[in-house]
N, CA, C and O atoms as a printed pandas DataFrame, in Angstrom:
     atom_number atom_name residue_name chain_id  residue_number  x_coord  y_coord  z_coord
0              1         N          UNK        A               1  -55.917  179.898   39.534
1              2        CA          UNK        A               1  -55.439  178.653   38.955
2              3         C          UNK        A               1  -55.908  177.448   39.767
3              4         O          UNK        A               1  -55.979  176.397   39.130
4              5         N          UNK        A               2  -56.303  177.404   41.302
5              6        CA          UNK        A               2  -56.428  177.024   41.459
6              7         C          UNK        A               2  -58.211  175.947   41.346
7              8         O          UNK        A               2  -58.521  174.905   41.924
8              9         N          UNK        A               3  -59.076  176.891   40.266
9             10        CA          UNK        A               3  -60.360  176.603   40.360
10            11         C          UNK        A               3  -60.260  175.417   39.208
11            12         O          UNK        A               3  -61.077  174.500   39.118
12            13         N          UNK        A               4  -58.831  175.645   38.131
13            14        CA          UNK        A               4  -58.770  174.929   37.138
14            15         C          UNK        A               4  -58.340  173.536   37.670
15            16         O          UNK        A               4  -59.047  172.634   37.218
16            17         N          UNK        A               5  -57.428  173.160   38.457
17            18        CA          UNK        A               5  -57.373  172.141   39.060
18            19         C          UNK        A               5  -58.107  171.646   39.860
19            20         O          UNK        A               5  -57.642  170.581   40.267
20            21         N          UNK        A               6  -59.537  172.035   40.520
21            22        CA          UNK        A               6  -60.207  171.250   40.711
22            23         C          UNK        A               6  -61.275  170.278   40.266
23            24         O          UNK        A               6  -61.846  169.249   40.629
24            25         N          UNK        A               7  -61.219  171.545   38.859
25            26        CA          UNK        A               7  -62.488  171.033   37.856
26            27         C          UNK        A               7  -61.456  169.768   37.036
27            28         O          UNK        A               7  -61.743  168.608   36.739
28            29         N          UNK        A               8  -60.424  170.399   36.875
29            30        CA          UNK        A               8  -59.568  168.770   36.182
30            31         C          UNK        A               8  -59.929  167.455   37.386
31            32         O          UNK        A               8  -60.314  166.334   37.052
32            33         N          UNK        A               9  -59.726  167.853   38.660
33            34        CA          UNK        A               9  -59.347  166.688   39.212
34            35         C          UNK        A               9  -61.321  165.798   39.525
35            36         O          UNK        A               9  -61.530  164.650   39.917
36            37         N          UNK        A              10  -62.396  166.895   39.158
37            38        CA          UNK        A              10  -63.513  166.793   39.083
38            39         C          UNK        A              10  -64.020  166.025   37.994
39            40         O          UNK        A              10  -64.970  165.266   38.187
40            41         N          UNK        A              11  -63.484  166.139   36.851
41            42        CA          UNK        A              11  -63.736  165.466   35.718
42            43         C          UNK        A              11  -62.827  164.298   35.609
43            44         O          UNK        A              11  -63.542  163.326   35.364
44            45         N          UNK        A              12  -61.613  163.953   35.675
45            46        CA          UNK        A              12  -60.950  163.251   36.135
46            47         C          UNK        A              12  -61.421  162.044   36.870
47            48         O          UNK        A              12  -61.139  160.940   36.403
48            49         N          UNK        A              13  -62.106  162.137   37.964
49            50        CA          UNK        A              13  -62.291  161.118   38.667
50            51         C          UNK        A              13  -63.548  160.547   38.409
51            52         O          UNK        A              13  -63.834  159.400   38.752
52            53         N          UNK        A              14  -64.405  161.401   37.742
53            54        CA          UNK        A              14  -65.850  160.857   37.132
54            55         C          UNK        A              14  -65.732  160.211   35.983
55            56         O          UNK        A              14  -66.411  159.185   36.030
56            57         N          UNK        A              15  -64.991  160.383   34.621
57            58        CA          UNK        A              15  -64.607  159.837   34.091
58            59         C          UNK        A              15  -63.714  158.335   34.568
59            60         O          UNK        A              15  -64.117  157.259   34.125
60            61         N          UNK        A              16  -62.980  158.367   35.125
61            62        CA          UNK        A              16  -61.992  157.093   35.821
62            63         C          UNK        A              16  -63.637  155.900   36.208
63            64         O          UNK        A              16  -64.008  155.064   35.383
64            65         N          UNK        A              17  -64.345  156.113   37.541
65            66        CA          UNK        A              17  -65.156  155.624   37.780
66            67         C          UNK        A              17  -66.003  155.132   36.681
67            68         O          UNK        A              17  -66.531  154.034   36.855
68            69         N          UNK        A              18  -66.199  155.690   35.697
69            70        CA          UNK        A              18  -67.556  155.125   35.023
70            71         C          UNK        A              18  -67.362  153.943   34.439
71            72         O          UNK        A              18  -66.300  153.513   33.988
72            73         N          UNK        A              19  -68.787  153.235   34.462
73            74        CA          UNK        A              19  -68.649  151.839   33.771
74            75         C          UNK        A              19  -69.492  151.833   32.588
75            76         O          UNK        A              19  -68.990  151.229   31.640
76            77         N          UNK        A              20  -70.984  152.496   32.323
77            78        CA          UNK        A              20  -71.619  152.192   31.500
78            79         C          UNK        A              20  -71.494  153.703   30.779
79            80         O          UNK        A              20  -71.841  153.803   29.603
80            81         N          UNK        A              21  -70.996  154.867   31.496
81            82        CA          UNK        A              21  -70.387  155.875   30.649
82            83         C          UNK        A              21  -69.456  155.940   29.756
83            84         O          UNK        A              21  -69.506  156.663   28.761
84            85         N          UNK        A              22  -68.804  155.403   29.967
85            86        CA          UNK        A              22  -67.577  154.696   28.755
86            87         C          UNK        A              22  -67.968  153.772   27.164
87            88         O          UNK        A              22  -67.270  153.609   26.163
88            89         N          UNK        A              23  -68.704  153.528   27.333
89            90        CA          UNK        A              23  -69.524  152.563   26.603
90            91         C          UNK        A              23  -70.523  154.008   25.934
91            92         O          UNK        A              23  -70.474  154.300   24.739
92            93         N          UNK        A              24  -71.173  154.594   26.700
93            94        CA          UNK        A              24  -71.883  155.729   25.866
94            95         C          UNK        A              24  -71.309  156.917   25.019
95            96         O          UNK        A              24  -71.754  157.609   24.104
96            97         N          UNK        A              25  -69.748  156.841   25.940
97            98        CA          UNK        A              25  -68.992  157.816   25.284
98            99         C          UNK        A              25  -68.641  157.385   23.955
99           100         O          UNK        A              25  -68.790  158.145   22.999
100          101         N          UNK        A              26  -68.000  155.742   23.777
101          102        CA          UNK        A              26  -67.454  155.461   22.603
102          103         C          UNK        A              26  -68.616  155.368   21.840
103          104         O          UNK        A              26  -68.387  156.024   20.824
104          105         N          UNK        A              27  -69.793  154.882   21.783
105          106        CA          UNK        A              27  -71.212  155.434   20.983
106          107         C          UNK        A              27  -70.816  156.435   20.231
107          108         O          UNK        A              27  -70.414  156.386   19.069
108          109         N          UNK        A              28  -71.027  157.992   21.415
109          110        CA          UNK        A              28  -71.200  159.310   21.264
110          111         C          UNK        A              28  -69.897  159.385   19.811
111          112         O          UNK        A              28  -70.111  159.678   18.635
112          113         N          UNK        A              29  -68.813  159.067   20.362
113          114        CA          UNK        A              29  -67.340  159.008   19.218
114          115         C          UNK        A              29  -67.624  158.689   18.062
115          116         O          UNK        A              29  -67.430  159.354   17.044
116          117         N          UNK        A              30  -68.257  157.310   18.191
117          118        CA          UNK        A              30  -68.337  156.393   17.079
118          119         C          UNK        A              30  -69.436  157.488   15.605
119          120         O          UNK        A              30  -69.357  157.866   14.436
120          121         N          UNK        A              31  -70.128  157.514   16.528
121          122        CA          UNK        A              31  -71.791  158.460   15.880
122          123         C          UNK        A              31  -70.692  159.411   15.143
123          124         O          UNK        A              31  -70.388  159.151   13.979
124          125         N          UNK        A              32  -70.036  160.628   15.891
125          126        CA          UNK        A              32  -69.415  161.521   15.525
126          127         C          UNK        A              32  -68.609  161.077   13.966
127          128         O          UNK        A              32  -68.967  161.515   12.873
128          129         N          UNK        A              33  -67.604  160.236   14.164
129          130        CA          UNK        A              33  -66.991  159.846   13.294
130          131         C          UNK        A              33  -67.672  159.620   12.112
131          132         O          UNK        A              33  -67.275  160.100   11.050
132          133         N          UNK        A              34  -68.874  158.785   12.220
133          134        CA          UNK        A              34  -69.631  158.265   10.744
134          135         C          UNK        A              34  -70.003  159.913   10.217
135          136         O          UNK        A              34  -69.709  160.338    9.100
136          137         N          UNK        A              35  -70.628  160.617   11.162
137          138        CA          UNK        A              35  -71.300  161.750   10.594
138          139         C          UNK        A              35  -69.995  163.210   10.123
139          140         O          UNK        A              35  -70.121  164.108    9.290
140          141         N          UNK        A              36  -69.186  162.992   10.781
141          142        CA          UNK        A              36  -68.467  164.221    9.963
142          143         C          UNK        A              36  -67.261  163.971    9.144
143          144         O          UNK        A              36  -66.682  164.940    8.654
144          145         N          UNK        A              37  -66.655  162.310    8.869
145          146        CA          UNK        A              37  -66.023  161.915    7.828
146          147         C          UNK        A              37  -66.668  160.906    7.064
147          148         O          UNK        A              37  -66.866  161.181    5.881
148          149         N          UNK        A              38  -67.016  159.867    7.456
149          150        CA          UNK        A              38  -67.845  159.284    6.484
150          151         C          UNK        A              38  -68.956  159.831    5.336
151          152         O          UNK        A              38  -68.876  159.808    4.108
152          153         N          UNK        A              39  -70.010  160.327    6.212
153          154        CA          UNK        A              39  -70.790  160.651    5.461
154          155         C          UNK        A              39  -70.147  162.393    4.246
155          156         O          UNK        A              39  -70.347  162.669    3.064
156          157         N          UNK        A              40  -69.375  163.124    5.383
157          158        CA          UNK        A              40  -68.311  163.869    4.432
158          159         C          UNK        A              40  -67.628  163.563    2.936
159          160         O          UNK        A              40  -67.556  164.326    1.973
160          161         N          UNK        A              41  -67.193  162.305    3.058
161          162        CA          UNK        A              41  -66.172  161.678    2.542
162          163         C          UNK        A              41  -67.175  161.036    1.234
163          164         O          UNK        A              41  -66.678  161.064    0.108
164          165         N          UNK        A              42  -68.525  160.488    1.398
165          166        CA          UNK        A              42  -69.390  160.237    0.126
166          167         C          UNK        A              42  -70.286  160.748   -0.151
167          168         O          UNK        A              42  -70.570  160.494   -1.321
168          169         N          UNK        A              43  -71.003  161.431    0.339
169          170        CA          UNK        A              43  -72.409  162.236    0.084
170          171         C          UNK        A              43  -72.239  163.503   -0.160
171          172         O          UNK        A              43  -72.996  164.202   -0.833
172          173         N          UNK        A              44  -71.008  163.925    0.502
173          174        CA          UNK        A              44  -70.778  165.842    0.448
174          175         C          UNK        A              44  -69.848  165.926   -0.295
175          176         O          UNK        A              44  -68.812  166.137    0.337
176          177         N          UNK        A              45  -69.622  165.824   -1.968
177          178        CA          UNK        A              45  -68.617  166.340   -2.811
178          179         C          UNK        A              45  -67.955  167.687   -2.687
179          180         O          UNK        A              45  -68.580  168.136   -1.726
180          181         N          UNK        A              46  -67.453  168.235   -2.890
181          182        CA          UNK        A              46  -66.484  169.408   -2.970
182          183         C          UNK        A              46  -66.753  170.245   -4.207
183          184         O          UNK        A              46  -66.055  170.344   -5.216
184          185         N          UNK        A              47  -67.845  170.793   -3.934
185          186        CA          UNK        A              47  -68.786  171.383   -5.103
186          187         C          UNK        A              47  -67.909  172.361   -5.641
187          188         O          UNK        A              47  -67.724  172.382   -6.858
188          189         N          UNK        A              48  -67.243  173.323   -4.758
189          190        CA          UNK        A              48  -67.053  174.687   -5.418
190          191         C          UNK        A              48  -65.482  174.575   -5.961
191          192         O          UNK        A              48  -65.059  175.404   -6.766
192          193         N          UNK        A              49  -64.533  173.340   -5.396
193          194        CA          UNK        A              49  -63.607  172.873   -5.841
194          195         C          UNK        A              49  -63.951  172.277   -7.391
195          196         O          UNK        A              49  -63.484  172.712   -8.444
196          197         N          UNK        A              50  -64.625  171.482   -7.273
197          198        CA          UNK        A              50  -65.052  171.141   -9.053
198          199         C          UNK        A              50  -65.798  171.821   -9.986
199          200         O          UNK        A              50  -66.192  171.388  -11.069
200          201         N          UNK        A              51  -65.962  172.855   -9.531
201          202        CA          UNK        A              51  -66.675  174.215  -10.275
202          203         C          UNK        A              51  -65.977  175.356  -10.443
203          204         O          UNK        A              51  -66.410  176.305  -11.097
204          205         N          UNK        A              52  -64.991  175.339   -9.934
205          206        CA          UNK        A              52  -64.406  176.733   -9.694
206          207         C          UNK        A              52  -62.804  176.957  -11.041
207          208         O          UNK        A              52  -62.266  178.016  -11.364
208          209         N          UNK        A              53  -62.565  175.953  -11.377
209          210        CA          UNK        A              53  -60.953  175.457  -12.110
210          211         C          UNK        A              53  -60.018  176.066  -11.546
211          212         O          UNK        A              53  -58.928  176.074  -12.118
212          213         N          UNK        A              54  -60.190  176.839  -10.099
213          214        CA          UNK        A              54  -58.949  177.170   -9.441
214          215         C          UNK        A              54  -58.724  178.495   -8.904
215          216         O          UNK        A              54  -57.781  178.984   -8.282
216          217         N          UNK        A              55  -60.094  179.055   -9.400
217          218        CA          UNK        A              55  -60.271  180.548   -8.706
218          219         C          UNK        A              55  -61.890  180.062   -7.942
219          220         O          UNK        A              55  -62.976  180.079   -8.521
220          221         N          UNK        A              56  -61.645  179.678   -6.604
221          222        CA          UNK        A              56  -62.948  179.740   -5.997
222          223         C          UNK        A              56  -63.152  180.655   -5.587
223          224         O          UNK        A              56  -64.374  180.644   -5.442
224          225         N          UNK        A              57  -62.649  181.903   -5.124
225          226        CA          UNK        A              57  -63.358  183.107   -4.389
226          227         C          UNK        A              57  -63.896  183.981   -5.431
227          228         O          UNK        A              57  -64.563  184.897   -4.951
228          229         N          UNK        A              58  -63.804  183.987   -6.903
229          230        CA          UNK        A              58  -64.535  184.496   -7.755
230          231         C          UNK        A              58  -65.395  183.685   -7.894
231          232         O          UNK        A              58  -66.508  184.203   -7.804
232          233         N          UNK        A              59  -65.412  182.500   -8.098
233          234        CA          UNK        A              59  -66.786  181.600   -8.280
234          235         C          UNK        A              59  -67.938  181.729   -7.189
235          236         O          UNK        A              59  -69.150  181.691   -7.404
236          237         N          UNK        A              60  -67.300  181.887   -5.993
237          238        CA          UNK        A              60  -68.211  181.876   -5.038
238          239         C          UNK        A              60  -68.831  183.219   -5.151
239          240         O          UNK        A              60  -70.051  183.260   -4.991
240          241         N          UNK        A              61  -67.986  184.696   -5.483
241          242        CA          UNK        A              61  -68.778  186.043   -5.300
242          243         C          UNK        A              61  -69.505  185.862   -6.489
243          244         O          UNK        A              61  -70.711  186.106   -6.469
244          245         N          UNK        A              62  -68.866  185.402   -7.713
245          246        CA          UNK        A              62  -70.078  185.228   -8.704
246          247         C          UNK        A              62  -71.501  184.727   -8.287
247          248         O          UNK        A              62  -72.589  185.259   -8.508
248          249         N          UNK        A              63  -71.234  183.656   -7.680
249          250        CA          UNK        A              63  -72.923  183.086   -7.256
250          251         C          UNK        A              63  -73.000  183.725   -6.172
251          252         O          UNK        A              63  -73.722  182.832   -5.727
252          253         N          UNK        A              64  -72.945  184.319   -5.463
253          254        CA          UNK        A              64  -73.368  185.025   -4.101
254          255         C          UNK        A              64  -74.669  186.272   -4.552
255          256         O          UNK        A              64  -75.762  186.579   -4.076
256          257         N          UNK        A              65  -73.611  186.861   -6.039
257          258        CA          UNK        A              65  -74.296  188.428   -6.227
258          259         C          UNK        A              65  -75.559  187.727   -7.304
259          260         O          UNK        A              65  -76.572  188.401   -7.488
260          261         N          UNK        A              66  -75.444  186.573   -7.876
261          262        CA          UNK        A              66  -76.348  186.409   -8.949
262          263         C          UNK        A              66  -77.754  185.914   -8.489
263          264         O          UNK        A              66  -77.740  184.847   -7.875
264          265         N          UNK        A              67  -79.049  186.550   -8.694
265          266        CA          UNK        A              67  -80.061  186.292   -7.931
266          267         C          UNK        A              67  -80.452  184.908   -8.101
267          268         O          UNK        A              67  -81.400  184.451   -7.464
């Protein structure tokens, strides 16, 4: 237990210190956010939900087995 508290208190204090890392991190966040709800949210419809009328795991083995 004790290897886990050093790596906390390791990351911990590198994080605390940074000045222009902080700034890259909220980037890194920001990026994240557009790409797995935004672009989620308008470009990637919910195909097998609007195809399926409520049985998707037959819809899906249907197209799985059909060449």
């Amino acid at each position: 237990m004790k290897w886990i508290s050093e790596v906390w208190h390791l990351y911990y204090d590198g994080f605390r210190q940074m000045t222009l890392g902080r700034t890259l991190w909220v980037i890194i966040l920001v990026k994240l956010f557009v790409i797995f709800v935004i672009l989620k949210l308008f470009f990637f419809p919910d195909f097998i939900k609007q195809n399926a009328n409520g049985d998707e795991a037959e819809f899906v083995s249907k197209n799985l087995i059909q060449p």
